[in-house]
C-alpha positions in Angstrom: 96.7 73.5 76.8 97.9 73.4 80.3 94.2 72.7 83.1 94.3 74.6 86.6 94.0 72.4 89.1 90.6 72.9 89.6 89.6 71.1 86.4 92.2 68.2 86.8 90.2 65.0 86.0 92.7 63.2 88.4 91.7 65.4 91.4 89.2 64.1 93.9 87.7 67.5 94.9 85.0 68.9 92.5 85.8 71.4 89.7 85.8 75.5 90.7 82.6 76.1 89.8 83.6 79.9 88.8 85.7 78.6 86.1 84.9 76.5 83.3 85.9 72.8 83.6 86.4 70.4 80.6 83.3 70.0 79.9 82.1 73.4 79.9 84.5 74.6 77.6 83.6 71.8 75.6 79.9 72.6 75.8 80.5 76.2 75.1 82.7 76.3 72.5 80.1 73.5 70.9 77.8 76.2 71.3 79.8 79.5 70.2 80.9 77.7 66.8 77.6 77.2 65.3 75.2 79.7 67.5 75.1 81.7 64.7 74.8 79.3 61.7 71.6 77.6 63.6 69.1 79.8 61.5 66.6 76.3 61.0 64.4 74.5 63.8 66.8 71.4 62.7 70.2 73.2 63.2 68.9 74.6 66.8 68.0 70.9 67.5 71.3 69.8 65.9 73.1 72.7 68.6 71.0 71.9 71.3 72.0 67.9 70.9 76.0 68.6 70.3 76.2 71.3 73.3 74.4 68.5 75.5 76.8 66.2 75.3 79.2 67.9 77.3 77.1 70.7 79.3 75.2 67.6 81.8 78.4 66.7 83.0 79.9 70.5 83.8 80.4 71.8 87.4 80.7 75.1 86.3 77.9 77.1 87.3 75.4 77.4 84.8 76.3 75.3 81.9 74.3 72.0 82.5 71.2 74.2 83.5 72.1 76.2 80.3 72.2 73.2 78.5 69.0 71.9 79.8 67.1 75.4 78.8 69.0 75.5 75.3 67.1 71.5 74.8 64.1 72.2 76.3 63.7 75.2 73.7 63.0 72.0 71.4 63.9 73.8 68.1 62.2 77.1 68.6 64.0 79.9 67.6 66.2 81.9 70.8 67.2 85.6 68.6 64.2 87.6 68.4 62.7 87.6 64.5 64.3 83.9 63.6 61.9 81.4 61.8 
């Protein structure tokens, strides 16, 4: 899959934070895959753990904060009536 130049790890300039870079897509296709499978406070944590790999290292605007909310959740459930 062909990057833009605005997420071209080579580049010196930062990544366009309107689109998702690398590790943004990374991050939220991490988190799309297995959002709705995390019914337990262990899968959440699981989730919360894979997605932050990638999501501290995005320039896109709003991932790493994103990521930093989906951790500090700490397991407790995000869709309303979860366990």
């Amino acid at each position: 899959m062909p990057q833009s130049p605005a997420c071209n790890s080579s580049s010196d300039k930062p990544a366009d934070p309107t689109k998702l870079d690398a590790a943004a897509s990374l991050a939220c296709d991490d988190f799309a895959h297995d959002y709705k499978a995390a019914d337990t406070r262990q899968e959440r944590l699981d989730l919360a753990h894979e997605v932050n790999k990638w999501a501290p290292d995005s320039k896109t605007n709003g991932i790493a904060d994103g990521g930093k909310v989906l951790a500090a959740a700490g397991g407790r459930p995000w869709r309303r009536g979860e366990r």
